[in-house]
FIFISE-423987 format. One record per atom (N, C-alpha, C): residue in three letters; x, y, z. Coordinates in steps of 0.1 Angstrom, whole numbers, plus 5000, padded with zeros to 4 digits. Example, Ala and Ser with C-alpha at 12.3 -4.5 7.8 and 13.67 -1.06 7.14 Angstrom:
// FIFISE-423987
ALA513249435078/ALA512349555078/ALA513249675078/SER512849785071/SER513749895071/SER512950005079/
END
This chain:
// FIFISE-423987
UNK781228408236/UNK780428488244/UNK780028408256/UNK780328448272/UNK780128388277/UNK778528378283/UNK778528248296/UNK776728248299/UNK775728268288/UNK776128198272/UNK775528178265/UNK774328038262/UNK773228008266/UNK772527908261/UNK771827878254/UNK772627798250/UNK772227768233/UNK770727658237/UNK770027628230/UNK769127518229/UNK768227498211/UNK768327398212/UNK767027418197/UNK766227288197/UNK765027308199/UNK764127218200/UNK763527198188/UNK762927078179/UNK762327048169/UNK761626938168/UNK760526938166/UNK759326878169/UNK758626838151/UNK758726788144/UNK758126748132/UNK757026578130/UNK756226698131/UNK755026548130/UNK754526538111/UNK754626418109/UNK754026408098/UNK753026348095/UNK751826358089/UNK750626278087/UNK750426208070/UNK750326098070/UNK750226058059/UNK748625968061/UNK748226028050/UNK746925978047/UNK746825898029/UNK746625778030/UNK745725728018/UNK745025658021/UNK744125678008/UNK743125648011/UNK742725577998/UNK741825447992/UNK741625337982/UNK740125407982/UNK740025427967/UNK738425417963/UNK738625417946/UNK737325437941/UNK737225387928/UNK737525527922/UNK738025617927/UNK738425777920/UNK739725807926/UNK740425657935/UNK741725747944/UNK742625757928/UNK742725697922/UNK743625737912/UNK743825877907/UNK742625947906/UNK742326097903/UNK742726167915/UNK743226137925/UNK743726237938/UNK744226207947/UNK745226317950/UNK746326307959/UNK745926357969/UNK746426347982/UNK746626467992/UNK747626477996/UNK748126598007/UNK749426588013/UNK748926708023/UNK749226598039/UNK749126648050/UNK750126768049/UNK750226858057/UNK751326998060/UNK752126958072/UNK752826998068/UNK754026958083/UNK753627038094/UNK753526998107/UNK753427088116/UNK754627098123/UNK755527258128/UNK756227258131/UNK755827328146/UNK756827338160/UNK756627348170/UNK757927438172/UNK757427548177/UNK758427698182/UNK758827638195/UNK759927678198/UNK760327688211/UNK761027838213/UNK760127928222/UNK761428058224/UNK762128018234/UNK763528058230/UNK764228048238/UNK764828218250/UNK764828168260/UNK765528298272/UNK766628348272/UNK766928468260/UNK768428488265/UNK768428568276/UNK769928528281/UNK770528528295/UNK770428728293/UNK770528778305/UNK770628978304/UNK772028978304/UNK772129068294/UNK773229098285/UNK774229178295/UNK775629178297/UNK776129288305/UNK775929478302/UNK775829538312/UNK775729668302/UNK776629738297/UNK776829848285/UNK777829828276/UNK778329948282/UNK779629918276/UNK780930048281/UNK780230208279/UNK780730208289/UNK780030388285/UNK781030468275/UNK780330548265/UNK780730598252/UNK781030728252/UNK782130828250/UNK782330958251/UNK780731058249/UNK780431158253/UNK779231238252/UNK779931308239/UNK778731348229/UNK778831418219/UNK777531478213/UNK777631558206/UNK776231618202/UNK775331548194/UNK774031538196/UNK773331388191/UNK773231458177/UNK772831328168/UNK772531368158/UNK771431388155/UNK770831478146/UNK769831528143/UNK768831438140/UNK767631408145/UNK766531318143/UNK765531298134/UNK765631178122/UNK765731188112/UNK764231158111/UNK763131208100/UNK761531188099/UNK761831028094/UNK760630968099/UNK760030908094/UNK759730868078/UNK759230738071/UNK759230758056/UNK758130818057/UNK757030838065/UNK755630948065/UNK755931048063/UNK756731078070/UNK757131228074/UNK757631308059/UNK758431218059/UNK759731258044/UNK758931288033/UNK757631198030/UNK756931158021/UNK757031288011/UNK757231317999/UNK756931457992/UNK755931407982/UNK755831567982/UNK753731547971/UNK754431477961/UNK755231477955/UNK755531417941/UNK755731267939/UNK756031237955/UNK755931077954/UNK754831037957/UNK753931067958/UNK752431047960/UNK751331037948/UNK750730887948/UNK749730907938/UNK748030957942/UNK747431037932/UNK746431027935/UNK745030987924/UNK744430907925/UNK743730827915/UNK741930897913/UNK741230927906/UNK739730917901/UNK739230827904/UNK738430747913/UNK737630637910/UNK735930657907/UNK735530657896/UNK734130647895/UNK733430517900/UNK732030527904/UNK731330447916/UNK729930377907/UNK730130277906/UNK728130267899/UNK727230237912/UNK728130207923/UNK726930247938/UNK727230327942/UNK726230417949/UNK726230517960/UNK726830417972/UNK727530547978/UNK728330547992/UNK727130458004/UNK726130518005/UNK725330468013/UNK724830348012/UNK724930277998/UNK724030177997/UNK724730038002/UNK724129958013/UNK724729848014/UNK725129778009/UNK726329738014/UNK727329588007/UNK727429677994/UNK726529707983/UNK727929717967/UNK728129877974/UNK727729947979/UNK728530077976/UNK729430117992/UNK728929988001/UNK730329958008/UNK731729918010/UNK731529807994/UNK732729737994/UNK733829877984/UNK732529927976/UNK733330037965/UNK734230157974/UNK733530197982/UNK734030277993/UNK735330258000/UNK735330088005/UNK736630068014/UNK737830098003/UNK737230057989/UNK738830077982/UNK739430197982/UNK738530327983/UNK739530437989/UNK739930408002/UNK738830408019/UNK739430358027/UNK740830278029/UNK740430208023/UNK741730078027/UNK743030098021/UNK742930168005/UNK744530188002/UNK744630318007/UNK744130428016/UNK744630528023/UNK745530448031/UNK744530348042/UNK745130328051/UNK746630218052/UNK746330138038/UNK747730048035/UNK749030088034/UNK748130208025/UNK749730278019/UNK750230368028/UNK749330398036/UNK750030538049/UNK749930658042/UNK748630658033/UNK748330808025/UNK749130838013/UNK750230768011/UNK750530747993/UNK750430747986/UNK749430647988/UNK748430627977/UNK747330597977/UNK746030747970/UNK744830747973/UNK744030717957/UNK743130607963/UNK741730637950/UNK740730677958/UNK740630797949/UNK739230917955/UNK737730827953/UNK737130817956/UNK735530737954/UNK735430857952/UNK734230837937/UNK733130967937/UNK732030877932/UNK730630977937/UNK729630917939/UNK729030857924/UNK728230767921/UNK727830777904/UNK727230887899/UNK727430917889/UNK727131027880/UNK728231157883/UNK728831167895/UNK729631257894/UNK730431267886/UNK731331217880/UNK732131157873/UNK731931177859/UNK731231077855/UNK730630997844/UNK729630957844/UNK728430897838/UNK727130887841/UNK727830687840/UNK727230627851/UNK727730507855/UNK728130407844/UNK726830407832/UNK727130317824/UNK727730357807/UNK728930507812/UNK730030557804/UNK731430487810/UNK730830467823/UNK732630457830/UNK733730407824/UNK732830277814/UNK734530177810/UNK734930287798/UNK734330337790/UNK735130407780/UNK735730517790/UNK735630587796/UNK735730637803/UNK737630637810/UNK737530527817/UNK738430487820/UNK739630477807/UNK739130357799/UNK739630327790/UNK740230437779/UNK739930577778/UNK740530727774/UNK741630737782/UNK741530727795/UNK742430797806/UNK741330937808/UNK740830947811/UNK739431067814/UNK740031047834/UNK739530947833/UNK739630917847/UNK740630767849/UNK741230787859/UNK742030637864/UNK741330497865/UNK740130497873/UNK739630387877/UNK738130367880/UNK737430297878/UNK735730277881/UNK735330097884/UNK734530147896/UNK734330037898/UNK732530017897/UNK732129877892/UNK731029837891/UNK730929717888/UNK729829617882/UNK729829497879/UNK729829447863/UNK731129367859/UNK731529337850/UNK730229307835/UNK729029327843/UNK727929257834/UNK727229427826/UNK727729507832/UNK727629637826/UNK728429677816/UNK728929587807/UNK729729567793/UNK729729487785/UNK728629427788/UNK727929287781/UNK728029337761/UNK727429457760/UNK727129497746/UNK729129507747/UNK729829507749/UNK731329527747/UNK732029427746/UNK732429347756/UNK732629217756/UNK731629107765/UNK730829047754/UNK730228987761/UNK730828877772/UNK731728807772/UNK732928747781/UNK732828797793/UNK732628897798/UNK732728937809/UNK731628877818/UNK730628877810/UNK729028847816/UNK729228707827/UNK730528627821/UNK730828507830/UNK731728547838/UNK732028687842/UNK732728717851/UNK731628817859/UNK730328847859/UNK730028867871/UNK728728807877/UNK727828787870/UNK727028657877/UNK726728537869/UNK726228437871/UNK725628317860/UNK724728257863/UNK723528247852/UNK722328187852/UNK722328047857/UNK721727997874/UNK722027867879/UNK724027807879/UNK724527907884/UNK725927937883/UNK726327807895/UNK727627847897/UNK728527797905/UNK728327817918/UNK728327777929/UNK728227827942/UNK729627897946/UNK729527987957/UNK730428067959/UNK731627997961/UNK732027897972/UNK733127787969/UNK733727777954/UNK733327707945/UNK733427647932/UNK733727787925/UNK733327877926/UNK733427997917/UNK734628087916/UNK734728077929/UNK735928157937/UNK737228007933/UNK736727927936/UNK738027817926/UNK738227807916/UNK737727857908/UNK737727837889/UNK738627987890/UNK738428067895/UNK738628187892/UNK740128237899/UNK740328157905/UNK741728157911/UNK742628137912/UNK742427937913/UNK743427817907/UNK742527777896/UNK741727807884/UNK741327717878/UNK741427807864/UNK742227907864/UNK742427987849/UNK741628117846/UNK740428077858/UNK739428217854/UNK739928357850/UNK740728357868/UNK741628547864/UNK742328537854/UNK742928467845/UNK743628527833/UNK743128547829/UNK741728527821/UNK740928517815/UNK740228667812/UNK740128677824/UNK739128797829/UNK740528897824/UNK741328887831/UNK742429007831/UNK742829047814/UNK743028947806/UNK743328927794/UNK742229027786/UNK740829037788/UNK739729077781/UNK740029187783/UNK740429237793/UNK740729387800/UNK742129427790/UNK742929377790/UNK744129437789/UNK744529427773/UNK743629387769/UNK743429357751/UNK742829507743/UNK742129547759/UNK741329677754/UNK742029797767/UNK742929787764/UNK743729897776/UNK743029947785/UNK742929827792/UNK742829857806/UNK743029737817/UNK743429747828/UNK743329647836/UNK742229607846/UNK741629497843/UNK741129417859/UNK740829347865/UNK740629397878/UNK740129327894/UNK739029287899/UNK738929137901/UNK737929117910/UNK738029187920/UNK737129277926/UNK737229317936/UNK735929337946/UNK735329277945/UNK733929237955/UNK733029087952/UNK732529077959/UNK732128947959/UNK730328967966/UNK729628867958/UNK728128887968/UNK727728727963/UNK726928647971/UNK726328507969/UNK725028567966/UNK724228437969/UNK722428477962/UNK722228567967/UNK721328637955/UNK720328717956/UNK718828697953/UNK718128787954/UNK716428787947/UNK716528737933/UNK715228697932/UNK714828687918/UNK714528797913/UNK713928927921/UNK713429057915/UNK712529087924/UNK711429187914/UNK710629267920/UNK709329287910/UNK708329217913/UNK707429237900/UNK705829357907/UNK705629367897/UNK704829447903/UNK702929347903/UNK703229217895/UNK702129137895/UNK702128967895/UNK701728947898/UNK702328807904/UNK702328687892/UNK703628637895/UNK704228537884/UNK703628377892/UNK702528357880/UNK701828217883/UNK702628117874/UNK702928147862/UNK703328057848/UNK704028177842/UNK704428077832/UNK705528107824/UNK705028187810/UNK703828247810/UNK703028307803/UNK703128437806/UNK703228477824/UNK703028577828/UNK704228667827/UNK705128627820/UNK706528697813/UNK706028767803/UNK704828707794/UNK704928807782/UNK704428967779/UNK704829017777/UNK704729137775/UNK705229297783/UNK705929197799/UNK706329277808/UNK708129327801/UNK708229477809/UNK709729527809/UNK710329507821/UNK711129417821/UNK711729397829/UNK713429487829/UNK714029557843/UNK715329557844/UNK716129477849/UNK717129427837/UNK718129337840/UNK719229317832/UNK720329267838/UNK721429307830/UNK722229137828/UNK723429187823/UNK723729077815/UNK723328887812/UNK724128837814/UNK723028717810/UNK721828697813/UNK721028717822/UNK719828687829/UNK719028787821/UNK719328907816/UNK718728987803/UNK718228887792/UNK719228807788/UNK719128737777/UNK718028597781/UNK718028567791/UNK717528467797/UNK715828527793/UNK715728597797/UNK714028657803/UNK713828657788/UNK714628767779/UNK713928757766/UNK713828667758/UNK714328537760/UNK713628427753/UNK712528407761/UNK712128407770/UNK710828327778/UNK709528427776/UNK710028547768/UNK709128647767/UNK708928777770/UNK709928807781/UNK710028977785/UNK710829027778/UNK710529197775/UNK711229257774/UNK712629317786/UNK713929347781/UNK714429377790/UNK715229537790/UNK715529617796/UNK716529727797/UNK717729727806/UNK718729787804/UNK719529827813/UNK719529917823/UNK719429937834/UNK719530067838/UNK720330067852/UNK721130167856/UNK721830157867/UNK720830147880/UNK721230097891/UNK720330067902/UNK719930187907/UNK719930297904/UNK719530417910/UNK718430457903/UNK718630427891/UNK717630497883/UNK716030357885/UNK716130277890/UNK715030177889/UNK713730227895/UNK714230317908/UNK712630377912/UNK711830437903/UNK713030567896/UNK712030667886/UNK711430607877/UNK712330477872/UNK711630367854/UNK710530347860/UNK710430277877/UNK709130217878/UNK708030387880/UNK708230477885/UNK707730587887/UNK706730617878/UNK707730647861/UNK707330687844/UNK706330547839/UNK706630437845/UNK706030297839/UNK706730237828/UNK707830317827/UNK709030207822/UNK710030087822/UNK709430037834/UNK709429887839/UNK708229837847/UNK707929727846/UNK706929637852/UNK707629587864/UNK708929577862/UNK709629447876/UNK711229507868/UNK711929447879/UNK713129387879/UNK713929327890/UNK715329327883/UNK716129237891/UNK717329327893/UNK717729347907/UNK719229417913/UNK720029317919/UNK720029307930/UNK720829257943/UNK720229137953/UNK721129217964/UNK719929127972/UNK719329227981/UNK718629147993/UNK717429258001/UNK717729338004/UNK718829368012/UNK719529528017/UNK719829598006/UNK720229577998/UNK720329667986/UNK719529697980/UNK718229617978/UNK717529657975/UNK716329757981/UNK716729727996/UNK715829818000/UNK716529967999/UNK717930007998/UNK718230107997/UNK718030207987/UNK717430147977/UNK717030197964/UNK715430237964/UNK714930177977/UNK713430187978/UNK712630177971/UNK712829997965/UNK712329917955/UNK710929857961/UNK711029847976/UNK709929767983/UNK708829907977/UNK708730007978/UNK707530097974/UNK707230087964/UNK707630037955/UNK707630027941/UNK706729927931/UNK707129767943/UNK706329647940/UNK705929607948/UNK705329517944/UNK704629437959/UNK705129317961/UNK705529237953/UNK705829087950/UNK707629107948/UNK707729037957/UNK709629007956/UNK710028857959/UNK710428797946/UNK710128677939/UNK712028607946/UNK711628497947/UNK713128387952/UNK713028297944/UNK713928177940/UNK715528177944/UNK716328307932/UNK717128307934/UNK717828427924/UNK718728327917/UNK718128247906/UNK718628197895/UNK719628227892/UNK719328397887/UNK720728467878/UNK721728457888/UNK721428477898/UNK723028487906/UNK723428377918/UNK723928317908/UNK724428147928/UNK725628257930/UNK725928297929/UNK727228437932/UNK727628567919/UNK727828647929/UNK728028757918/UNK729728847921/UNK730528837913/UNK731928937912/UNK731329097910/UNK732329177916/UNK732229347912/UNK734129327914/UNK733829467899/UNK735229477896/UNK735529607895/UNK737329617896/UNK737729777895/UNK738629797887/UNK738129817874/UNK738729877859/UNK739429987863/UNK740729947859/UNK741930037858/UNK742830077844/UNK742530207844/UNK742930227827/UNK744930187831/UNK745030137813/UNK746330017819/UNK747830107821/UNK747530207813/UNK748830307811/UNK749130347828/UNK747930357834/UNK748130407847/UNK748930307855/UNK748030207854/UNK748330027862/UNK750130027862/UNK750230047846/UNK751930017841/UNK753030117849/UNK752230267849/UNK753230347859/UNK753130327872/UNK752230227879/UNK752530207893/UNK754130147898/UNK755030197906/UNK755730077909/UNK754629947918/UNK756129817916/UNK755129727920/UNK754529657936/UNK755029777941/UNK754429787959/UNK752929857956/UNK752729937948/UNK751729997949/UNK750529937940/UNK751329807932/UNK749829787921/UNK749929607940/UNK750829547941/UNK750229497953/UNK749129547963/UNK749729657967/UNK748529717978/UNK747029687967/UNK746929747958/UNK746229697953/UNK745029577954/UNK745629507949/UNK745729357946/UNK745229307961/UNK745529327969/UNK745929337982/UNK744229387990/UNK744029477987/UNK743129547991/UNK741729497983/UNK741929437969/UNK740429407965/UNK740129297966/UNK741229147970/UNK741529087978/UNK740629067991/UNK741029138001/UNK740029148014/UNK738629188004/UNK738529248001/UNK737129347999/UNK736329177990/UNK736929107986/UNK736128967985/UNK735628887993/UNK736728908006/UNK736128848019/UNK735628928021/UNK735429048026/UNK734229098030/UNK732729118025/UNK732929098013/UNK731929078004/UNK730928948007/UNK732028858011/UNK731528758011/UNK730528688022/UNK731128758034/UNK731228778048/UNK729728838054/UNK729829008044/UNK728829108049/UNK727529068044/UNK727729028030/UNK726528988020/UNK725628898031/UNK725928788035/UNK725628668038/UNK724728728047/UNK725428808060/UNK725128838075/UNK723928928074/UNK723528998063/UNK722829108065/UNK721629138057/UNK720928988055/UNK720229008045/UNK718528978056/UNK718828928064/UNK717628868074/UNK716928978075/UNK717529068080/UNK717229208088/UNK716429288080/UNK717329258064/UNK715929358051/UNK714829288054/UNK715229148051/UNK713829068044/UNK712329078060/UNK713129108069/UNK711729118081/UNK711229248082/UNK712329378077/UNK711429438078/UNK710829518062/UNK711129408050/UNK709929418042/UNK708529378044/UNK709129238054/UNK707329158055/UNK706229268065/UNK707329358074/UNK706529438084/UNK706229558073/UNK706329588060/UNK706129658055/UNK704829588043/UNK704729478046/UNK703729438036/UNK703629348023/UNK705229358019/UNK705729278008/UNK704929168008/UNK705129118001/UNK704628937998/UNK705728897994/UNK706728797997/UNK707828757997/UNK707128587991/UNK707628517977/UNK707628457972/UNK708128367962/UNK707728267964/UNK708928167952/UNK708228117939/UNK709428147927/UNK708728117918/UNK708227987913/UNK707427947908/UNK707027807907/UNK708127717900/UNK707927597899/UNK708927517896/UNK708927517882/UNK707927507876/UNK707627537859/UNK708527637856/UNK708327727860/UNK709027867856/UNK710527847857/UNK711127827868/UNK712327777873/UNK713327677860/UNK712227557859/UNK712527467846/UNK712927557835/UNK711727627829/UNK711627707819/UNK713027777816/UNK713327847826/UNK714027987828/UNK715427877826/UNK715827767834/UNK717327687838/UNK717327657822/UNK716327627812/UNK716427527798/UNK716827647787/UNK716127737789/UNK716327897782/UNK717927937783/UNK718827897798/UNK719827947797/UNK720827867791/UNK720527697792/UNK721127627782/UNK721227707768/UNK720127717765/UNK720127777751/UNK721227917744/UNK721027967758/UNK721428117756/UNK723228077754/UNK723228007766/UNK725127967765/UNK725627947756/UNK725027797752/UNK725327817733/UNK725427877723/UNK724627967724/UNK724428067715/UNK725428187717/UNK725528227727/UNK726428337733/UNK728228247725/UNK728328147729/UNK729728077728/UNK729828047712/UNK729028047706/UNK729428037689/UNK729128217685/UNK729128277691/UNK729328407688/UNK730428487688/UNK731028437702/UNK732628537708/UNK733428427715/UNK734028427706/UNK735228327707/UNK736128367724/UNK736128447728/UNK736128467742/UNK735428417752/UNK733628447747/UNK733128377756/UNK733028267756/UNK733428177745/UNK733328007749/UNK734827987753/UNK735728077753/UNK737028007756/UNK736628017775/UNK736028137777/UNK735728137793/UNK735027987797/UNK733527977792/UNK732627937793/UNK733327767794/UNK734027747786/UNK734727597779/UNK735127577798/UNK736227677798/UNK737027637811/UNK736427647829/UNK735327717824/UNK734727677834/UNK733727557837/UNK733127487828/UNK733127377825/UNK733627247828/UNK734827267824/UNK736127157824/UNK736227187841/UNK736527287850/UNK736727297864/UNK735527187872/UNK734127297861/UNK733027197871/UNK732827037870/UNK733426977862/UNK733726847859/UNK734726787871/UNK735926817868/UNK736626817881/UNK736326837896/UNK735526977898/UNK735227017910/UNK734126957919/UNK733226847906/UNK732326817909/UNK732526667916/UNK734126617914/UNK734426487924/UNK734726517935/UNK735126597938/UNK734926677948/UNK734326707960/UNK733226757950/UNK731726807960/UNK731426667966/UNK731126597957/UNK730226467958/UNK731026387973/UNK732526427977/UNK733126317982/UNK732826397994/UNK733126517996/UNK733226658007/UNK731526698014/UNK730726638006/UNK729626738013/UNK728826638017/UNK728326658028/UNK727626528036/UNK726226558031/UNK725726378029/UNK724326368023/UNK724026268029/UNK722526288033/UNK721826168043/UNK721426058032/
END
């Protein structure tokens, strides 16, 4: 070919770093190669022989276009948040959004609102029939089922969002998680993410660790177990129903989310005292239970999209949660709240209670200590880590 220029430029830098300390034996690194593009200018091409005229061929659709109803899936997803409610019943929402828009309308999971469906805290059997395809909520709303899960959606003085999100990714967690699921036909997904939250909502103020006894508190999985050794009673109830419990006087306090969420429930009318740090949750997972017979007839472009899609919805979780909590918390104070922290006694109390509880939960269900064990073993690991990575004055 003539007036052809050829060129290829290549540029490879390598960085090697070691480094001697009293732990280098426990760790490697390895720089990434950085490589260097050159585009190259091809020369303009001569123009091409002119080609006899003939009648064009007929202009063929699009795979949009071609799409037929029969190659198209369409999925049930039941919701334990409403559409409106920030961050959890935004992230539940995009999963219809987002696999509309991945798949180019292929493939849809319907969001329906809670209770449409299924009353929220039926969904997993639910699913698990084939009733419906899929439901999303948080893994701690199956605690009475597999208790194992409860370490898949928040933990009492837990992991920070970093550390959690590493056990659970490279550190063995998702099998783990997926295994419990698929043992009981069904498959699942992490598929949302939220860091700290409140400690709750009491309706009278926590001085000591006395002032637990006799209150009903709502709260759900571990942190349920937590309170009732220290003395409260606890219930389950989905976050919608928490205004009317407190309405009837079927709770004293509890514990949901964090501030935007909780104001969407319009919990601030309810109490007065909205108590910090949120022990039960240094981070919390929301997941989307998929009955498995369905999961198995996906081809496997469509269980990626997937995968794919609850994926982001962790960063966004992660992202939205953080950014948007200032905004509740100023305008509860302009509403009156008393925003406060619980004393350190209590704190002690509550961190020594969950020692207790762990143990006890892990000679129960041989699941939950196989979880419990390996996340352990990560934070041992993860913790030479921290120590080397996070700057301290």
């Amino acid at each position: 070919m003539r007036n052809l220029l050829i060129g290829v430029v290549a540029g490879i830098v390598i960085g090697i770093a070691v480094g001697t300390s009293a732990i280098a034996p426990r760790l490697q690194s390895r720089m990434p190669v950085a490589q260097e593009t050159v585009r190259l200018e091809m020369p303009p091409m001569p123009p091409p022989e002119p080609t006899p005229v003939s009648t064009p061929a007929p202009i063929q659709p699009t795979n949009t276009q071609i799409r037929s109803p029969e190659n198209s899936v369409s999925w049930r997803m039941a919701s334990a948040f409403g559409s409106a409610m920030p961050h959890l019943g935004s992230m539940a929402k995009r999963v219809e959004d987002n696999m509309r828009e991945i798949s180019g309308g292929s493939f849809r999971i319907m969001f329906h609102e809670p209770g449409a469906l299924v009353p929220p805290l039926e969904m997993l059997d639910a699913v698990r029939s084939g009733a419906i395809e899929a439901a999303y909520s948080s893994p701690a709303f199956w605690a009475d089922k597999f208790p194992a899960l409860q370490l898949f959606a928040s933990i009492p003085f837990g992991p920070p969002a970093k550390e959690y999100l590493g056990w659970l990714y490279e550190g063995g967690g998702y099998k783990i998680f997926q295994d419990i699921y698929r043992k009981n036909g069904l498959h699942g997904l992490v598929c949302g993410f939220s860091t700290r939250g409140a400690s709750g909502w009491m309706r009278q103020p926590i001085r000591s660790l006395k002032d637990f006894n006799g209150l009903t508190l709502r709260a759900t999985g571990l942190a349920a177990k937590v309170m009732e050794r220290i003395g409260a009673a606890t219930t389950v109830l989905a976050g919608g129903d928490m205004r009317i419990a407190f309405d009837k006087g079927m709770i004293d306090g509890g514990v949901f989310s964090q501030p935007a969420a909780d104001m969407s429930l319009g919990l601030e009318r309810k109490a007065e005292y909205y108590y910090f740090p949120g022990w039960q949750q240094s981070s919390a997972l929301y997941g989307l239970m998929i009955n498995l017979d369905s999961w198995n007839a996906l081809p496997p472009v469509q269980r990626t999209r997937i995968e794919t899609v609850c994926g982001d919805n962790v960063r966004y979780g992660l992202a939205e949660g953080e950014a948007g909590q200032f905004t509740a918390l100023k305008r509860m104070t302009a509403l009156g709240i008393e925003i406060k922290q619980l004393p350190p006694t209590v704190l002690s109390a509550l961190k020594n209670a969950w020692a207790e509880v762990a143990v006890e939960e892990s000679n129960k269900d041989r699941q939950f200590a196989l979880a419990w064990t390996s996340l352990n073993r990560f934070h041992e690991e993860y913790s030479i880590w921290s120590e080397l990575s996070e700057p301290r004055p």
